[in-house]
Every structure is written in C-alpha cells, then in structure tokens.
N, C-alpha and C positions, 0 to 999 in steps of 0.2 A: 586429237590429231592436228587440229589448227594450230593451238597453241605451241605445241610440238614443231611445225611448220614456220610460225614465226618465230621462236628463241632461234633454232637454225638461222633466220635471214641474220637476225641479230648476230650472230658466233660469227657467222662467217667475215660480214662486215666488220667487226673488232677486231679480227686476227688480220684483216687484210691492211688496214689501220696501223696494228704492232709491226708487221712490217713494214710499210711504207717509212714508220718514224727509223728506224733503224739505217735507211738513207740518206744523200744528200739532200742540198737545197732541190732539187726537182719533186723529189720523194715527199717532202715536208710540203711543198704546196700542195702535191696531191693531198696530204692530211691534210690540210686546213678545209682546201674542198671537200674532202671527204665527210670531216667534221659541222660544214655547213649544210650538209644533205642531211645528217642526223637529224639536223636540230628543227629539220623540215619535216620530220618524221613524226607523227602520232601514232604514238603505239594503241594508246586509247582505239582509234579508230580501224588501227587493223585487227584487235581484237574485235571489234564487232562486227566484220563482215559476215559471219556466220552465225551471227548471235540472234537466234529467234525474236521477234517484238516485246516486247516488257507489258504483256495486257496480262493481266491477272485477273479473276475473281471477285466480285466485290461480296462474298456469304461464305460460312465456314461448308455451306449445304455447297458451293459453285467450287471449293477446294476438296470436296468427297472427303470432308473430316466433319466430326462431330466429338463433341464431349461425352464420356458415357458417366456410368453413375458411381464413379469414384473419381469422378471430376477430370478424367483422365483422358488426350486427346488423341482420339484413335481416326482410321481410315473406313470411311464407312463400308466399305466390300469387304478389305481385307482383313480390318480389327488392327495392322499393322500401326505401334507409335509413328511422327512423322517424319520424315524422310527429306532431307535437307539436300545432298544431293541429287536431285531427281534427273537430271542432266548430266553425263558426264563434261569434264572439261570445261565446264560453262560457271565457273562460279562466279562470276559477277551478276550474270540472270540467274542462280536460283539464288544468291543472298537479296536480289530485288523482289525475289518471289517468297522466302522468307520474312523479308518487310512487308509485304503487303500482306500476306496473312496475319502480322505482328498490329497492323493499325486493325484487320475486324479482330483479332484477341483483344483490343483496347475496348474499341465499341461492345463488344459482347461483355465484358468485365464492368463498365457502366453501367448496363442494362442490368448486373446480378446486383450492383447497390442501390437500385431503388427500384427492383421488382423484390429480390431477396432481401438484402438489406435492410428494404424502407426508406432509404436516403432520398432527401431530395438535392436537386442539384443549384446551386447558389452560383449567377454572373457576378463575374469583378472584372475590373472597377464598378461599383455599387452605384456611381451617378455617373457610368457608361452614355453617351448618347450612342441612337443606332447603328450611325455607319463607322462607330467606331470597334478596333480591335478587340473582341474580351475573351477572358479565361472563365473555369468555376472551378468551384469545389463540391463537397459532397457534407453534407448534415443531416443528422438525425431529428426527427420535430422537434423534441427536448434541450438541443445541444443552445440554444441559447436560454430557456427557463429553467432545466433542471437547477436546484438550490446546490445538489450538492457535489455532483464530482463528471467532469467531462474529461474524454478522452481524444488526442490529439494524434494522428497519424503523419508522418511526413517518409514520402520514400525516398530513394538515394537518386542520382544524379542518369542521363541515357535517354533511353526510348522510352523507357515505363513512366507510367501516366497513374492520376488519381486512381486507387484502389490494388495498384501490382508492387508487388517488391519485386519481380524478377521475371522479366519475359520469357527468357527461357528456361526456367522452373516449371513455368507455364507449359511451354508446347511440350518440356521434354520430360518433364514430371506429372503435377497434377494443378487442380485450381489451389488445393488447399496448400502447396509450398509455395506458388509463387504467387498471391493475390494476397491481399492485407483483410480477407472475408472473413477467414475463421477469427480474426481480429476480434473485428467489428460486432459478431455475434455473438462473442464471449461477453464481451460489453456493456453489450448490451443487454445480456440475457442478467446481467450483474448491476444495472440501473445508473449506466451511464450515459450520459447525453455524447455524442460525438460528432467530428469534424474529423475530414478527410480533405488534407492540403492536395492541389495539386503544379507543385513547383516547378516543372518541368515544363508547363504550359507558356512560355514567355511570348508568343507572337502567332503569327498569322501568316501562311506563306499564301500570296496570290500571282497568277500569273502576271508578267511582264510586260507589259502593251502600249503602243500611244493612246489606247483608248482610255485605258485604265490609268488612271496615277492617284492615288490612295495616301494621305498623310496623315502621321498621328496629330493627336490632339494639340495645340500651341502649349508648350511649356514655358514661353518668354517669360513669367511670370514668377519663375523657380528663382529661388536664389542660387546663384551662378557656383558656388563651390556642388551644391546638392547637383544641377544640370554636368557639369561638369564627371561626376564620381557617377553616372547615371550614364553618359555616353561612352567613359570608360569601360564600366562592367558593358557595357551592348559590344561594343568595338570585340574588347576580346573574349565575350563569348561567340560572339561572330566569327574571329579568328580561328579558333578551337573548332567549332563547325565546320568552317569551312575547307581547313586543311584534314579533318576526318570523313569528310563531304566525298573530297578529291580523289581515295582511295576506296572508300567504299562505295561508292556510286560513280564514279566516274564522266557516266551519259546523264543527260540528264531530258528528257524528251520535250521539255519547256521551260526557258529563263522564266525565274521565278523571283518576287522578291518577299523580304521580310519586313512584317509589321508589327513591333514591339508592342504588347501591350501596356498602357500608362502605370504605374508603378507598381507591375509586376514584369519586368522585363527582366529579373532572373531570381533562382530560386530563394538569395538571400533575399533582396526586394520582397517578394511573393510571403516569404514568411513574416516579414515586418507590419506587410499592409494587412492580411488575416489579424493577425493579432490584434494591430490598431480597429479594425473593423467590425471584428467578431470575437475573436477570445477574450479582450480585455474588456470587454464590454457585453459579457454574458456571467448570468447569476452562480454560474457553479463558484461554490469555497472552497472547491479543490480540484487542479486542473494537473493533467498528466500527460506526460510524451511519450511516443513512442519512433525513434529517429533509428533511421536504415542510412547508414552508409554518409555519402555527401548531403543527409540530411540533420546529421549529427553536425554538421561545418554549418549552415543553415541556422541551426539553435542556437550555437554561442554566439553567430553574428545577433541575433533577436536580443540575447543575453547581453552584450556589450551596447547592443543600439538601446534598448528599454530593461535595464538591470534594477532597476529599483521596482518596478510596474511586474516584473518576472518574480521576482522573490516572492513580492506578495502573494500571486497568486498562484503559482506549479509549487507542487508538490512533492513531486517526482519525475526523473527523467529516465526513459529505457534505451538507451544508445543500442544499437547491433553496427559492428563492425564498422565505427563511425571514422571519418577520416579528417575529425574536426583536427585543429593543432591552436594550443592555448597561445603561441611564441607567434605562431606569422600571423594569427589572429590578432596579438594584442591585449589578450584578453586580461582584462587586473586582478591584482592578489583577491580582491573581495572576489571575482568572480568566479576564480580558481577554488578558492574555500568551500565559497557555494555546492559547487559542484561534485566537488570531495564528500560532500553531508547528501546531498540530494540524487546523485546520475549516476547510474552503474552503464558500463560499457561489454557488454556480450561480445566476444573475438572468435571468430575461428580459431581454434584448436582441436589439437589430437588427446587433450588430455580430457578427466570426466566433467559434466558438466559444475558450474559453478567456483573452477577450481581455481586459486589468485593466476594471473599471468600480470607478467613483469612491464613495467610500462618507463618509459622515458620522458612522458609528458605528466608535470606535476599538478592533475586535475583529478578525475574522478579514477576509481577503483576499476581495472579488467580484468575480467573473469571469461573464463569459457564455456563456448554455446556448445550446443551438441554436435560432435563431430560428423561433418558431412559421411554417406555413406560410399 
C-alpha cells in the first residue's frame, strides 16, 4: 500500500509537469521549479518510512530454519522451503533479510569444510601483520605433501564465498547443488590433496569514524606500472559494487569503508598469489581445476600471468559455464592450444549430457552439463 501511495505522488507530479510544459513562459518556470523540487526528492527515503528496522538474526536457529538431512533448508515449525517474500511490499527489507541469512549460510558452509571436510582454514597474505586486512582459503592436510595429484576449486564471481557455487541453490535447493562439498569428498575419498580458493574475499568493510581510520599496508615500494594495474582493478571493482550497492541496498544504517587486502584485492589477484604461495610450491605432479563461472576468467588470467610454471604443472582444467574470453583477455596462441589439449568447458544446455556445443571462442572444447530441472 505505501508503495502503491508513493508511485501515485510520483504520477501525479509528472502529469502536472506534462502540462505545465505545454504552456507559455509562465508555465515553463513553473516546470523548472517543479523540476527543482524533484530533484530534492528522495525517493529512497520515502520508501522507508514504513519500512520496519533491518535487525536480523544472527543463527539459522534465530531465523526458525534448519537444514534437514537431505541437506535441505526447511522452516523449523512448518518444514516449509524458505520464503523470500515474508513481507508484502517490502522488498528491499526482505532482500536485506535474505542477505543476512546469506552471510550465516556462509559461516555454516565454513564450518562443514573443516568439521566435515577436515579442511583447515589458511590466512593470506602469509606475512600478514595483525592489524592488517586478510582473507583465507581452505586445504586439506595433504594439499601441500601429497606426491601425486591435488585438486583446485575456484567459484564464480557475487556473494558466494570459499566452499559455495551457488547461494541460492543453497537456500532454494540443497547443500549438495549449491556448495563445492560433495566436491571435495569425492576427492578426496579418491586420494587427492586439495585447496579451496576463496576469490571473492578482496577487503574488509569497517565502520567509518574519526576514531577509526585504518590503512593498508605501504605499497611505495611496488613498481609503479604493478601499483598502478592494482588501483585500477580496486577503482573498478569498487565502481561495479558500488552502482550494484545503490540499488540493492539502498540504506545503508552505517557509512562504511573498504580495505583491500594486499594482493588479493580481486579474484584475478587472489588466484595469482595462491598459486605463487601454495600451488606452485606444493609436491603434487599433477594438479587439477575445477572453475565455476568468472572463475574460469581467473584461470586464464593465472595462465597468461604464469604460462610456463601452469603447463608444467595442471593437468587438467574443468571449466562449468566459464565466462573466460581468450580476445579481451589477450590470451596467446600457445595458450589457446594449451587449452584445446588440456580444459573442457561444461555449458548450460537443453541438450544430453556431454554433447559438442558450438563455441565462438577458439580455446578449449564445450560440451553440455546436465540440463537444469
């Protein structure tokens, strides 16, 4: 009904406007004025006059939902899947109420790779001092001894975090479509050491204060082409955020800022420095990917950044629905060949599994994964 109530103020104000222009000079000032009362106008804020507080839950137990034993997230009274509109009219507070459930599915999905799993969880930067910003990833005790073959997860691009392909596969499915577990378990039930990237971790958001003022680490020291292609990628992943920030969250109930972590402040980053830190410098002779999405675009940046140090040691690449592009990437004919011989690409399709799909990018071979139901 509010919202209902302000489109109205809205309609009526524009039509009044269409007229006005249709007259003379008197009529036309009135538009101009008219036009500077709009722009005094937050709509933002009339939509929230009626918009209940944004306190959430911090337990899936404080949201009356639990996972049951097909991994599946039901309502603890009713058994009902979860319910996204809870609210009529209000979608900006229940998609804030959906994010907050979204970060404990994150925490709870942690907790199943090194209570289930066995993973431990690994800080980066590796010579972190305390008060500075870090990320981690996830490894199995082997993933750096085993001699003979590790496996590499990396997920696509969004909200999901170390151990999820899909948040909401997650709430709207089960654990085993949208987390990278049953992965892991195969894996390792098959004698592989493993490593679980988590790219999507680039910063640290903390409140905005004179008390507080927080800086990364001194980079003066970087060579100025490297600082330079380092505040670019920040700048516009910042952009991107920020303009998707603006519409999905609008309120925001405390200026906050962002603090990049040292060279993992974005996914391609993130995948550069694991490798330099742990994959290339772990005993397996044969190492394998497994890239979901914009984490397929991730790879061939690693491939193009360390292509000779890559060959040696991958084996295999399992792309799903990668959004890599060999042309804006840059990527060289050797590296295009590579990939041809070594990475298949899983696509969405209606056809059966495994079956050629047609590609326009001249890299590796697409096939189709099992058609959504």
């Amino acid at each position: 009904m509010h919202i209902f109530f302000v489109t109205l103020i809205w309609l009526r104000i524009w039509i009044s406007m269409a007229q006005l222009q249709q007259g003379g000079p008197d009529e036309k000032e009135k538009t101009t004025a008219l036009k500077d009362l709009l722009s005094r106008i937050d709509l933002d804020e009339l939509m929230k006059k009626d918009e209940p507080p944004l306190e959430f839950p911090d337990t899936l137990e404080g949201f009356e939902y639990a996972f049951n034993e097909k991994g599946q997230l039901r309502h603890i009274k009713t058994g009902e899947p979860f319910v996204f509109n809870y609210r009529e009219d209000l979608h900006r507070w229940n998609q804030k109420r959906y994010e907050a459930l979204g970060e404990i599915i994150t925490k709870y999905v942690y907790k199943l790779l090194e209570e289930e799993c066995h993973l431990k969880k690994v800080y980066v930067p590796v010579d972190a001092v305390e008060s500075e910003p870090r990320s981690f990833i996830f490894m199995s005790e082997d993933a750096m001894t085993n001699p003979d073959k590790l496996m590499v997860l990396i997920h696509g691009s969004g909200v999901v975090r170390a151990g999820q392909w899909a948040r909401r596969l997650i709430i709207n499915e089960d654990l085993d479509s949208g987390t990278q577990i049953p992965y892991i378990k195969r894996a390792i039930e098959e004698g592989y050491g493993v490593i679980v990237l988590n790219p999507n971790e680039n910063y640290i958001e903390v409140e905005k204060t004179k008390a507080l003022v927080q800086l990364s680490p001194d980079s003066s020291d970087e060579p100025a082409e490297k600082r330079e292609k380092k505040d670019k990628i920040q700048k516009d992943t910042k952009k991107r955020r920020d303009f998707y920030e603006k519409y999905r969250n609008p309120q925001k109930e405390k200026e906050t800022v962002q603090l990049y972590i040292r060279e993992n402040g974005s996914p391609e980053e993130h995948g550069i420095y694991i490798w330099d830190h742990f994959i290339s410098q772990s005993a397996a002779e044969n190492v394998f990917f497994v890239a979901h999405s914009y984490g397929g675009l991730a790879f061939v940046e690693l491939m193009i950044q360390r292509e000779a140090e890559v060959k040696n040691k991958v084996t295999a690449v399992a792309l799903t629905d990668s959004v890599h592009n060999v042309w804006h990437q840059e990527a060289g004919k050797t590296i295009r060949e590579w990939m041809r011989e070594n990475c298949c690409n899983w696509v969405s399709s209606s056809e059966p599994l495994d079956t050629s799909v047609e590609s326009m990018l001249p890299d590796c071979p697409r096939v189709s994964a099992v058609p959504p139901l």
